[in-house]
C-alpha positions as CSV (number, residue, x, y, z in Angstrom):
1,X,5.9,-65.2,-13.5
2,X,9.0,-62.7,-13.8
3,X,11.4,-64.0,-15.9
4,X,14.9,-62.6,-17.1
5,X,15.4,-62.5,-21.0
6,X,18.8,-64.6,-22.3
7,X,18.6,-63.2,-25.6
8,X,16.6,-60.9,-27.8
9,X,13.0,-61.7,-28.1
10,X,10.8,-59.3,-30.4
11,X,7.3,-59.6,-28.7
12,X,9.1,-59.5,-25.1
13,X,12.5,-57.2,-24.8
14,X,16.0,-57.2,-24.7
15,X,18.6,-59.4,-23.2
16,X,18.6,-58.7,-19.6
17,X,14.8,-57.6,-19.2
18,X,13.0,-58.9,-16.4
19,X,9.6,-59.1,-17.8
20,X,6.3,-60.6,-16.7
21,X,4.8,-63.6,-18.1
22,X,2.3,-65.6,-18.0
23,X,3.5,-69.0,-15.8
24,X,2.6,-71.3,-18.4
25,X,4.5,-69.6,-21.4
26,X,7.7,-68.9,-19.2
27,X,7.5,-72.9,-17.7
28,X,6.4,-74.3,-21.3
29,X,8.0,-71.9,-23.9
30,X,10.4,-69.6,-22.8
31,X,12.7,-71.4,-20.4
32,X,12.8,-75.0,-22.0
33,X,14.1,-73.1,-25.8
34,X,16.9,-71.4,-23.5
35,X,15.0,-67.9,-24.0
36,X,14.7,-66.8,-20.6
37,X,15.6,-67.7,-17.2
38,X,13.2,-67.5,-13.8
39,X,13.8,-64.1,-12.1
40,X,16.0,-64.9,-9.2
41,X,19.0,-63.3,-7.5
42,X,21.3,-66.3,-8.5
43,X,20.4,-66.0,-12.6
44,X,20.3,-62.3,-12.2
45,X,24.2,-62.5,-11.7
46,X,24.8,-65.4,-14.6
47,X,22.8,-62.4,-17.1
48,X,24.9,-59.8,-16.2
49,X,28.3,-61.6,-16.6
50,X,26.3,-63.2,-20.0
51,X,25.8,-59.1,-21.1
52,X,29.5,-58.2,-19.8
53,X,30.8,-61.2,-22.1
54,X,28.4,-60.3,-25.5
55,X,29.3,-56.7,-25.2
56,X,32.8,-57.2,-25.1
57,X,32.5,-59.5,-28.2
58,X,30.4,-57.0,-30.0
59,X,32.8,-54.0,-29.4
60,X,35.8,-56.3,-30.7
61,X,33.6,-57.1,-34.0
62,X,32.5,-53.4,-34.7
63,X,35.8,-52.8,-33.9
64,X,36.8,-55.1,-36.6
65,X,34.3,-53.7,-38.7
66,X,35.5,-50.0,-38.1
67,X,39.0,-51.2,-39.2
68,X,38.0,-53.0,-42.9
69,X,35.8,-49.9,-43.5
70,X,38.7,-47.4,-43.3
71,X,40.8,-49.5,-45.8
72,X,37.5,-50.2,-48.0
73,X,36.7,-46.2,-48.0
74,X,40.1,-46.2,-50.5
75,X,39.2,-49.0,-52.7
76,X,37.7,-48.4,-56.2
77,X,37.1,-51.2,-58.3
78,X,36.6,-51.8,-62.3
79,X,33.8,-53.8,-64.2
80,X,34.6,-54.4,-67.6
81,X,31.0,-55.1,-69.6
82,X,30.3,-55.3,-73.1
83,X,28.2,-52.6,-74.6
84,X,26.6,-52.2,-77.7
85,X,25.2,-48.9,-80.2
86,X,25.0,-46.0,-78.1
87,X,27.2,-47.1,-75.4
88,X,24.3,-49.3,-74.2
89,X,25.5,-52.0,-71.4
90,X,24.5,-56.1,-72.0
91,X,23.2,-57.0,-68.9
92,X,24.2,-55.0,-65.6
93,X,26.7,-55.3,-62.8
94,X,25.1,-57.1,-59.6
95,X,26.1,-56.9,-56.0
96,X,28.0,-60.9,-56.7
97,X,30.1,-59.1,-59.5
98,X,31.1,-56.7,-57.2
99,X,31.6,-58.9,-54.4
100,X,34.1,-60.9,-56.9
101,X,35.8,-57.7,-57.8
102,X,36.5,-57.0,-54.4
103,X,37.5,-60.9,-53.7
104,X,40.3,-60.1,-56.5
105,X,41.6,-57.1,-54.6
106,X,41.5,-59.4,-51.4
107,X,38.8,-58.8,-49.0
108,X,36.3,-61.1,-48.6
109,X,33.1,-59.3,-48.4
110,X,29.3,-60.9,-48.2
111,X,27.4,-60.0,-51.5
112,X,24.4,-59.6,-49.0
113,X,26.2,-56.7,-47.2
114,X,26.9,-54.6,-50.1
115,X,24.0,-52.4,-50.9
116,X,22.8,-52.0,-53.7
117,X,19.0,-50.7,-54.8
118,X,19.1,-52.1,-58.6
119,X,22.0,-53.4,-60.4
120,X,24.0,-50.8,-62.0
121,X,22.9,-51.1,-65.8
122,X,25.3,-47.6,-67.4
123,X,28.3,-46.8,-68.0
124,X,29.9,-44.4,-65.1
125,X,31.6,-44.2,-61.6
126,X,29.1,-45.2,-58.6
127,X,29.8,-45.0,-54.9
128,X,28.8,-48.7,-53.7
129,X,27.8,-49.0,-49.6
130,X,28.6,-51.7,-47.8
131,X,27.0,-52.4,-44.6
132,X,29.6,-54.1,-42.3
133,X,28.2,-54.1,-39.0
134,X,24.9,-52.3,-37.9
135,X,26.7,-49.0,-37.2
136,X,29.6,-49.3,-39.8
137,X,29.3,-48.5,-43.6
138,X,31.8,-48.6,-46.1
139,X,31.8,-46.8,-49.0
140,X,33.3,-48.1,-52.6
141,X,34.2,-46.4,-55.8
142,X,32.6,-49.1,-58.9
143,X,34.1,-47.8,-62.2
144,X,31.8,-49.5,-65.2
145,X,33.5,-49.0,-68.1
146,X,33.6,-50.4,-71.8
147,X,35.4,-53.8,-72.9
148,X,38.4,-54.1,-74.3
């Protein structure tokens, strides 16, 4: 059975795909969880308006996306953290101290987007990226610097 993907399916495709199935999966599986629709002329019109209306929402979100970046791409924030003999930092600064830094200079970013391979545990100036959409990345200045 040819069917017409509705959204995103790993094994099978992309939304839009006619792909062939087997008639018991599309009839069983795939149609009854909304997945895909039967291949016919009819729901081959309702999937392209469905992929007009998704891609105009996704250009407005990256678009969205584009915009926070270029005012994140001038932000630098400052963690304060205690240190001790040798200029030694207690504990380290973690992607939810950062996210709070940030909250404090008003944007509201997810700590899952910002990216970051191991907290930062020294004393220095890192560039911080933050993934805002799957094609835009923001960059941010994180000073760590002593206490008081």
């Amino acid at each position: 059975m040819k069917v017409i993907l509705k959204q995103k399916f790993e094994t099978l495709g992309d939304v839009g795909e006619i792909v062939s199935v087997k008639d018991g999966y599309a009839r069983n599986y795939l149609i009854p969880k909304g997945i895909a629709l039967e291949a016919s002329k009819q729901n081959l019109k309702i999937i392209e308006q469905e992929k007009k209306r998704l891609e105009a929402i996704e250009n407005r979100i990256r678009r969205e996306a584009e915009h926070l970046a270029e005012k994140l791409n001038t932000v630098s924030v400052t963690a304060e953290v205690q240190v001790g003999e040798e200029d030694r930092v207690f504990g380290a600064v973690t992607t939810q101290d950062i996210a709070e830094l940030l909250k404090n200079k008003g944007f509201d970013i997810d700590r899952r987007k910002i990216q970051l391979d191991e907290p930062l545990k020294a004393l220095g100036v890192y560039e911080v990226p933050i993934k805002l959409h799957a094609d835009v990345e923001a960059k941010i200045k994180v000073w760590v610097v002593k206490q008081g």
